[in-house]
N, C-alpha and C positions, 0 to 999 in steps of 0.2 A: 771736833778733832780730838783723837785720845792715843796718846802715845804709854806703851805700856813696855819700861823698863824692867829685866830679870838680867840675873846672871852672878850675882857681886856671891860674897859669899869669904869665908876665914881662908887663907892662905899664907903658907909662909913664905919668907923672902925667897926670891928665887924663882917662886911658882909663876902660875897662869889662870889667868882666868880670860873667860869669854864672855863678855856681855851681850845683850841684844836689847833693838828697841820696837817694837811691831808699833804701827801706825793706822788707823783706820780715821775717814771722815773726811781724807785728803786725796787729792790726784799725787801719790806718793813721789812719782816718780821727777815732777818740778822741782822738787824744794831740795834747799838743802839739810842735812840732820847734822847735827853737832851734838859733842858726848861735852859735859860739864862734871866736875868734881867741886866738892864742899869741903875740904879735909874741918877736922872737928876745930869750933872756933876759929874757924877762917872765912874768906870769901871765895867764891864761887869762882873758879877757873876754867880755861876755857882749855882739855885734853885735846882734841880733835875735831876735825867734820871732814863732809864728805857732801863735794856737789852733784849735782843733779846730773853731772855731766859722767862723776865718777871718781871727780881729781879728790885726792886727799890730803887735808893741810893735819900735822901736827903741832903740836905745844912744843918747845926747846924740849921740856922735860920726859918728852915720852916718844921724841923722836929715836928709832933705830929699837923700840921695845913695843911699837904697840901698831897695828895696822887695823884699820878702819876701811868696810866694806860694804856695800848694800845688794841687796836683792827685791828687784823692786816688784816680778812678781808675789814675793811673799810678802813684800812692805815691810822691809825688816830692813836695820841696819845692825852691822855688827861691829862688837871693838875684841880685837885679840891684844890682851896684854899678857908679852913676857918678863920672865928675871924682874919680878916687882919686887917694891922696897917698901920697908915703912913707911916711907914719905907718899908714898901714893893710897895711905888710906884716907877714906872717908865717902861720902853719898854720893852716887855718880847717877849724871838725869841728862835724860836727851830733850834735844830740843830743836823743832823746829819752826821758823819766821812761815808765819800764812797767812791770808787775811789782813795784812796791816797789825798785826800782832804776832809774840814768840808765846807757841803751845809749848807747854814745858810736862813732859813725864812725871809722875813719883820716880825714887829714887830706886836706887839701886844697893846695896852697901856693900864696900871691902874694906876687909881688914886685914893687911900686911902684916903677921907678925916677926918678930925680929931673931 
């Protein structure tokens, strides 16, 4: 299983960015994908997922800024965040439970500036 996060990148508050997470090695369309954030010196949070079904849970913090989507012919899940803020920088990594285990992405990085 390899899941290959892009997208992060320097923006300033306000802006958007689009992540994505492509997936290969897996029946994509079972499982569910969740996006995770590290802000610098912190622990690992849980932004978003999105089931297998479609339904999409957010985090308090990124409800009504960020929508999370998948397309399961391309194996791809995506996160659209808008009007970001400082507080949402740091490495963001998808992850998906398969196998009795959570495959985890390399990251992704944003930087929020103010």
């Amino acid at each position: 299983v390899q899941l290959q996060a892009s997208g992060g990148g320097l923006v300033q508050a306000g802006g958007s960015l689009r992540l994505s997470c492509a997936a290969s090695g897996i029946v994509f369309n079972l499982y569910t994908v969740s996006w995770y954030r590290q802000p610098p010196g912190k622990q690992r949070e849980l932004v978003a997922a999105i089931g297998n079904s479609g339904t999409p849970n957010y985090s308090e913090s990124m409800k009504g800024r960020a929508t999370i989507s998948r397309d399961n012919i391309r194996r791809t899940v995506y996160l659209q965040m808008n009007n970001l803020k400082p507080d949402d920088t740091g490495d963001y990594y998808c992850k998906v439970p398969a196998r009795g285990r959570d495959f985890w992405g390399r990251g992704t990085q944003v930087t929020v500036s103010s």
